[in-house]
Structure formats: C-alpha cells, structure tokens
C-alpha positions in Angstrom: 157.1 17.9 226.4 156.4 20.9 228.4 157.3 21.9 232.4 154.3 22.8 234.0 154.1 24.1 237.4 151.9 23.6 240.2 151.2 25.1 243.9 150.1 23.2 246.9 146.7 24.6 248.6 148.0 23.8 251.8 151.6 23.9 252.7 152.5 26.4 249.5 155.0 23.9 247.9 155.5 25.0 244.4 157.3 22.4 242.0 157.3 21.8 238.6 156.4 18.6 236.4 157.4 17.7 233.2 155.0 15.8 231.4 153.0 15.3 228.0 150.1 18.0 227.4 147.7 14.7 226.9 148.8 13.5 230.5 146.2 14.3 233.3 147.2 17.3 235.6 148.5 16.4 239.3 146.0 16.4 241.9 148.0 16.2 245.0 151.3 17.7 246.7 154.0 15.5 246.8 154.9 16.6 250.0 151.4 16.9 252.1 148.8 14.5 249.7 147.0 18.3 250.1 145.3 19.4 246.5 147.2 21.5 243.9 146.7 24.0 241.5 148.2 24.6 238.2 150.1 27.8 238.0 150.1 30.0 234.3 153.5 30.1 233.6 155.4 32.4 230.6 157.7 29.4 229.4 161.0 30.0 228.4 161.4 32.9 226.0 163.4 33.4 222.6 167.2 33.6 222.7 168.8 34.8 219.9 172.8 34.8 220.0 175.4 36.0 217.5 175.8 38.5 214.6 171.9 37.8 212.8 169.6 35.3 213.1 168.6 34.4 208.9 172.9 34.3 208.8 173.4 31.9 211.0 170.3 29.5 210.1 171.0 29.7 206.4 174.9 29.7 204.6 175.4 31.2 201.9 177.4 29.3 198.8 181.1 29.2 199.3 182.7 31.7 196.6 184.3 31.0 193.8 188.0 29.8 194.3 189.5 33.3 192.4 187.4 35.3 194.8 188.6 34.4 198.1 189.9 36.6 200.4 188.8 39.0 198.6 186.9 42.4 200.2 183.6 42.5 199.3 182.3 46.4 198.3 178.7 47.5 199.6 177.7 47.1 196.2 178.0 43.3 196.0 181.0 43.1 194.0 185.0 42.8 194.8 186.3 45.7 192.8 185.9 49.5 193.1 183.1 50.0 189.7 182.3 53.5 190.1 178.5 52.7 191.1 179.8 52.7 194.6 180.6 56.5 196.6 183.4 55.1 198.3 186.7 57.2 198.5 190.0 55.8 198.2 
C-alpha cells in the first residue's frame, strides 16, 4: 500500500497516510477538522547496493568440485590457453 501525503488548508499541517489506492482520500486535518489537499509526492526511489545488480538477483551454478579455488582467466577458463594476452 502506498504513503500518501496531504497538507492542511488552514493551519499547514502536513502528514502522511498510508492507505489502499482504492481507499477514499482524507478530507479533513487531523489537527483543525480544516480541509486538506493531497500533495504529488516522488515516492521512494531505487536503491541498488553491492557489486551488480543481475549478480546478486540471480547465482550462478556452483562449479564443479575439481575447479574450486581455482582463478578464473578473462577468457572463461582456469588455465592460461594462449587465446588470452595475459603475461606471466
């Protein structure tokens, strides 16, 4: 359910009111009984913490037990091919 926010005609009280987008808007100040208005409000924006957003949504399978540990090459594969221009 969404916050929505209102302002007070008379006494400028603004507060906030969480409640169903079918539910009918408030039509008087808590504070006063005066009329209200409902404020257009941004929301809450998009947070996105840590190294990527698809790699933390979505693991990938677990390698195979021989492969652990080790280094993975740009390439895709664990061992030095000669495809890769990696120096020693």
């Amino acid at each position: 359910m969404p916050t929505y926010e209102y302002k007070c005609d008379k006494c400028d009280k603004i507060f906030e009111v969480f409640q169903g987008i079918k539910d009918e808007p408030i039509k008087n100040c808590p504070k006063c009984k005066s009329k209200v208005k409902k404020l257009i409000s941004t929301g809450a924006g998009l947070i996105f913490k840590g190294k990527g957003f698809y790699q933390t949504d979505y693991k990938s399978a677990a390698p195979p037990d021989g492969e652990k540990g080790k280094p993975s090459l740009p390439c895709g594969k664990s061992e030095k091919c000669g495809s890769c221009d990696l120096e020693d």
